[in-house]
N, C-alpha and C positions, 0 to 999 in steps of 0.2 A: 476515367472521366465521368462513370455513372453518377460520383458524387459529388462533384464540384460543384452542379446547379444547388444542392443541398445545402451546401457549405455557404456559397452566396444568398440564397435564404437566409439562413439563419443569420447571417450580418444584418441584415436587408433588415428583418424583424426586429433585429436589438435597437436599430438607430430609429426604427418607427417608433418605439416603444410597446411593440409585443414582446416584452421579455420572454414570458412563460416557456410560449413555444417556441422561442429562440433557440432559449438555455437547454429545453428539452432536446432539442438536434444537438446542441453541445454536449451534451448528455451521451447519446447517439453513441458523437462521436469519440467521447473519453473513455467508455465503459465498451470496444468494441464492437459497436454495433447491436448492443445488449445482448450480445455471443448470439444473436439469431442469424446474421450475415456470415456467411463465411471469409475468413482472412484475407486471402489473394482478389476478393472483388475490391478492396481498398486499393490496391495495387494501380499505381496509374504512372504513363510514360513523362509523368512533369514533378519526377520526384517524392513523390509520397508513396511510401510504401506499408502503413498502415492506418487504423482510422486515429489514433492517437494523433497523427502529420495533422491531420483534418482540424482537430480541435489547439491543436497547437497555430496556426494559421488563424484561426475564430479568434486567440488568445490576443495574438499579436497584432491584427490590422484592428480590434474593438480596445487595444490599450495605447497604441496609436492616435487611435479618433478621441479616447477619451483626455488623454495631454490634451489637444485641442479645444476640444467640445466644453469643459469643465474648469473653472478653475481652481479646485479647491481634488483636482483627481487622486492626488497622490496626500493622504492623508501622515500627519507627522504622529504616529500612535504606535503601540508596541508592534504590532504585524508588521507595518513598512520596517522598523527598525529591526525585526527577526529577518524579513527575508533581506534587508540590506547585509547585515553581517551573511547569509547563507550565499547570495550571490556574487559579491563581494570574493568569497571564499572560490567560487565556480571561476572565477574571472582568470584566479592568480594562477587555477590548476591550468587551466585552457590556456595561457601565456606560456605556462611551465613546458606542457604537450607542445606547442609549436615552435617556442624558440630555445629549448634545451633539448625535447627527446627528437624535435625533426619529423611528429605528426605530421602528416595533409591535413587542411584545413575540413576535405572532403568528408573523413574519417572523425574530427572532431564534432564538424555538426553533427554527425549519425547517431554520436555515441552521446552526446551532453545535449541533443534539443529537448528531453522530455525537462529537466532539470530547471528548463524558464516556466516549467506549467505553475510555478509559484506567484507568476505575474496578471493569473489569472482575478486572483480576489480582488484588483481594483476595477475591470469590466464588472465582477459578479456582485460587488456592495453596491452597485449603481442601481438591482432591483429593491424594489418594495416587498415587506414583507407579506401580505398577500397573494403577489404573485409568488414566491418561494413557496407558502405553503399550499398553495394549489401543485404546484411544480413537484414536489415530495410529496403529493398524493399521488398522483400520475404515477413516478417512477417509485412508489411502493406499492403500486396495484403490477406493472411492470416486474417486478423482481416477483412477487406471489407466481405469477404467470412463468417466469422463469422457474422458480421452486418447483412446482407442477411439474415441469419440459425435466427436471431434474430428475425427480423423482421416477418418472418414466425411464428415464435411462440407467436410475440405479437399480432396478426392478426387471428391466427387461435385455439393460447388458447394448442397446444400439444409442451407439453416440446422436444426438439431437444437438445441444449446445454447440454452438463452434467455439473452437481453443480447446479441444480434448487434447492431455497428454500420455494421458496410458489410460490402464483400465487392467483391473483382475477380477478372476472369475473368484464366485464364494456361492455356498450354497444355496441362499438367497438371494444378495445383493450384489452387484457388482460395481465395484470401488470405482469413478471417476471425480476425475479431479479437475473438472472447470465448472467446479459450482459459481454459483452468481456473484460477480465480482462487486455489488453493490450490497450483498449480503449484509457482511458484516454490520454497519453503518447502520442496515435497517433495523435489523435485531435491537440495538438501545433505543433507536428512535421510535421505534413501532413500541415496546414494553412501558419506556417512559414518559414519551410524551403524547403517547397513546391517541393519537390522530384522525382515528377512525373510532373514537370513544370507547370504552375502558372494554367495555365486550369483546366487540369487534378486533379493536387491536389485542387482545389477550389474545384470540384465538389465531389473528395474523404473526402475533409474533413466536407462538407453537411452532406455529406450519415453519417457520422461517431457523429456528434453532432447531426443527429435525433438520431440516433442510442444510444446517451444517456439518450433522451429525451424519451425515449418508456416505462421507469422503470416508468415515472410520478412521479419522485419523488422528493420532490418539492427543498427541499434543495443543492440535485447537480446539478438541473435545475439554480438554482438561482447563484450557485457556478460557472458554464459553464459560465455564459451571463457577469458575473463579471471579471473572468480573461481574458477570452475572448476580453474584452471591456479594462480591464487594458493593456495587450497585446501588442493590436494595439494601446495603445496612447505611452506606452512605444515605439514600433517602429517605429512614427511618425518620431524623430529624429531631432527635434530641439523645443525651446519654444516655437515659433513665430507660427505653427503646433499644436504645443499640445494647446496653451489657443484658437485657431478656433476649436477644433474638442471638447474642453472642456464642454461647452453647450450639445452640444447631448449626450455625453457619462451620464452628470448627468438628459438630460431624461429618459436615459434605469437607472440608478443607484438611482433614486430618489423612483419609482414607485416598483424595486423592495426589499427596505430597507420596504416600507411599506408592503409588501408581507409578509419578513419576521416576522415581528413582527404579524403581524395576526396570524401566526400559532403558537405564544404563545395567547391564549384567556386567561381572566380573568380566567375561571375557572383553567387552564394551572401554573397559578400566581397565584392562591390559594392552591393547589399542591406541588407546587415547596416550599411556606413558610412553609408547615407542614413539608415537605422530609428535610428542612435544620435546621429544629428541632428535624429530627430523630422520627418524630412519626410513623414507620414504625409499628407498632403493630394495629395502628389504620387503616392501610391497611388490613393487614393480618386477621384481625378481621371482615371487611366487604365484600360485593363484588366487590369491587374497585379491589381486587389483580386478580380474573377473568376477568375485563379489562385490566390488564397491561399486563397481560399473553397472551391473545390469540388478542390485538389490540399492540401488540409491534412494530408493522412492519414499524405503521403511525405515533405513538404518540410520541413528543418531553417530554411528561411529565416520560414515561417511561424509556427513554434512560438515565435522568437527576438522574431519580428515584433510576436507578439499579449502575449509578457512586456514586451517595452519600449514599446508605446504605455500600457498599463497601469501599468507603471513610470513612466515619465516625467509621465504625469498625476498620479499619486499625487506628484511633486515638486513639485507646485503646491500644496500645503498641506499646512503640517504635522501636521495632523491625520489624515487619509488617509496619510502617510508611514508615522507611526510607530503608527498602531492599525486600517489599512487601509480601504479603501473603505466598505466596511459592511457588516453581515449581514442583507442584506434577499434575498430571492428574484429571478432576474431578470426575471420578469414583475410584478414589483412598480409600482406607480408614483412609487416613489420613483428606483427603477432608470431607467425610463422620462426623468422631469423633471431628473435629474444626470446621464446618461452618454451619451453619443455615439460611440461605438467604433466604429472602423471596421474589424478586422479580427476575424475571428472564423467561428465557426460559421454556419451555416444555422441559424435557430429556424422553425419550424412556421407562425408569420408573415409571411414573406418579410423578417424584418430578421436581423439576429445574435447572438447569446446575447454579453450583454454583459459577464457577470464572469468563471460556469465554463465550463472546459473541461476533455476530458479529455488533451489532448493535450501538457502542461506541466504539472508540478507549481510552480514558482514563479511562474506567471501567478495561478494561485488562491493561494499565500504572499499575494503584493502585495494581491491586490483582497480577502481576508478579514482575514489577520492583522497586515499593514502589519511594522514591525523589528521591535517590540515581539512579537508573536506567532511569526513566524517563529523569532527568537532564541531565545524558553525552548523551541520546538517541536526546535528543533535542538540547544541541549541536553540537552532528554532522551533525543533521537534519539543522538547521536554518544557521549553520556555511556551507553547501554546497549550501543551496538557496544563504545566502550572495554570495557567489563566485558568482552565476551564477546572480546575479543581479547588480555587478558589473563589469561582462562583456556581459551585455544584450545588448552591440550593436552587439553581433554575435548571429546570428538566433539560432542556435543549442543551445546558452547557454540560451536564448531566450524561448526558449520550456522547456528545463527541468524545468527552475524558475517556471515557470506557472504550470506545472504538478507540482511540489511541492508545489504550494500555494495550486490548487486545493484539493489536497489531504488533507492538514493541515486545509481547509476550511472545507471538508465534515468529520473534525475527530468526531464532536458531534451527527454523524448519520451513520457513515462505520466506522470497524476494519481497513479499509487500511495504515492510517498511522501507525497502530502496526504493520503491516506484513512487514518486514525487506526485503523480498526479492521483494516487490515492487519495491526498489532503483535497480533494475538491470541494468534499463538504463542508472541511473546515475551515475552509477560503469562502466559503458561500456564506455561512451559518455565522465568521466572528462578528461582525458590526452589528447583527442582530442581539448580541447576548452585550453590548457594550452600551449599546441606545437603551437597552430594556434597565441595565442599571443607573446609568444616566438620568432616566425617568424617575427609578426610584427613589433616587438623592433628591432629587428636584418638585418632587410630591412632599418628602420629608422636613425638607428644606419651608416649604411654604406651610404645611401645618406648624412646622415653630414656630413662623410668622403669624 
């Protein structure tokens, strides 16, 4: 109950027209509490069981008032038409779950409420851009303040952040892995559109790519120095620029293409040929499945492992194929009486979490949204990088592209490209980069006149 008064603020302030600190408590509540609250304080006896529920709630009664409030709320422009086709797609699976596999209706809201956070961009285009870029200064001084809290704990080894999921010891640093989940997002925003003026963000946007660099984890390492380097040749701004800076860019891009393939080793490639023959039994049979289980954290063979047993069962009917496993909870007993998985997580029982993981985002594609889901999700997913990579000579649209390669880069080792309410900024930010070119036509437009 501690946050419910909170939650009603921040409605309270939208409909006054304090957006700022509205959105900031939506903020709050989308990004966990900014991992300084711990988890179970979200936990309340009227159904919400994280702060996500919080902001999902803010989504819904502010899109609500807006149908009302507005007549012009639901704009006919590529976004509504992306997330029509995306939700559309949500609609047919959730009918599929209840009146073929015999879901609780219970079990499908649990599993598919994050999935309307797409319905947030019509509350969030109702700010002025003023108030957003006060709004992204706040929660880029926020995220530094996090980085810090970070840094302590990679340094000193005691959890600070709440959402720790492990931790190992090293000589120096000690690996955790709930670095600032608004991280990524700032790193372009903070380098390119340099917000805090060209010094200042240079040196914010340092502190913030060490700051993803502390998890040591090699594939968003490798992910960072890539878009990072794509970036800047995209903002060069002309050819004659990009083939001088071309040279160097494929020194940093040559040395780390061979990085990557190292951490597929031979043994890695003999693995992967048994997983795509499905000898999953010949795991489970030896002590290979106690490596996958408790070395999950590191190993590329595992993340591969637990997509293609999951994959490969869903080919066993076409139903599961094409509208996925199903939206039930994994301590369900539906979960329980249909899955048998052998690779996966540690759960709390001494068995293994049989659908989600955080450790693959197309492990959870297969076992929620089957083609059919994945499909419109990656539609709307590639069709809003398009946009924003055809108008990458504006900074702002500029940043979001690269936060969304980044993310679509690290999907064979992070759930983030599954988590839907990742896109918040770019539900905030689109109308901004469409008004600004609108402008320019229409400046263009009258100097030919």
């Amino acid at each position: 109950m501690l946050f419910i008064p909170l939650l009603l603020l921040a409605i309270a302030l939208y409909i006054c027209g304090q957006r700022t600190y509205s959105l900031l408590i939506f903020f709050f509540f989308s990004f966990y509490g900014f991992q300084i609250i711990p988890d179970e304080l979200f936990e309340t006896g009227l159904g919400f069981s994280k702060s996500t529920d919080f902001a999902l709630v803010y989504i819904f009664v502010l899109f609500v008032y807006g149908c009302f409030a507005y007549h012009d709320y639901i704009p006919l422009n590529r976004m509504t038409y992306l997330i029509a086709v995306y939700l559309a797609a949500i609609l047919v699976i959730i009918g599929v779950n209840k009146f073929v596999y015999g879901i609780g209706w219970g079990d499908i809201l649990k599993t598919s409420r994050n999935y309307f956070f797409v319905l947030a961009y019509y509350p969030l285009r109702r700010v002025e851009k003023e108030e957003v870029d006060r709004l992204l200064k706040i929660l880029l001084y926020i995220v530094l303040f996090q980085s810090l809290l970070f840094a302590i704990q990679a340094f000193t080894g005691k959890a600070i952040l709440a959402g720790e999921e492990d931790k190992s010891g090293g000589d120096l640093i000690y690996r955790f892995y709930n670095s600032p989940r608004m991280l990524y997002f700032f790193i372009f925003y903070t380098l390119f559109v340099q917000p805090l003026g060209k010094k200042y963000s240079t040196f914010a946007g340092i502190v913030l790519i060490i700051t993803s660099f502390l998890p040591m984890h090699r594939s968003l390492i490798i992910m960072v120095i890539l878009t990072l380097s794509f970036g800047y040749m995209l903002n060069v701004g002309n050819l004659k620029r990009f083939i001088r800076y071309l040279p160097y860019a494929l020194l940093v891009a040559i040395p780390l293409c061979f990085i990557l393939f190292a951490q597929v080793g031979s043994r890695t490639i003999s693995d992967l040929q048994m997983l795509r023959e499905g000898n999953f039994a010949e795991i489970e049979d030896s002590d290979e499945i106690e490596n996958f289980e408790m070395d999950s954290e590191s190993t590329f063979t595992f993340r591969i492992a637990h997509f293609m047993e999951r994959y490969l069962y869903s080919k066993t009917n076409v139903m599961y194929e094409f509208f996925g496993l199903g939206l039930m909870t994994d301590d369900s007993p539906y979960t329980y009486n249909n899955f048998n998985f052998v690779i996966g997580l540690p759960d709390e029982n001494g068995g293994i979490y049989q659908l989600d993981t955080p450790d693959i985002a197309w492990s959870n594609f297969v076992a929620r949204y089957g083609y059919v889901g994945t499909f419109a999700y990656l539609v709307f997913y590639i069709g809003l990088a398009w946009f924003f990579f055809v108008n990458r000579k504006d900074k702002l649209s500029l940043s979001l592209l690269l936060y969304m390669l980044l993310v679509l880069g690290t999907s064979l080792t992070s759930e983030t490209l599954y988590q839907v309410g990742r896109n918040v900024f770019v539900l905030m930010l689109f109308d901004f980069i469409i008004d600004k070119k609108r402008n320019e036509e229409n400046n263009s437009s009258n100097l030919l006149v």
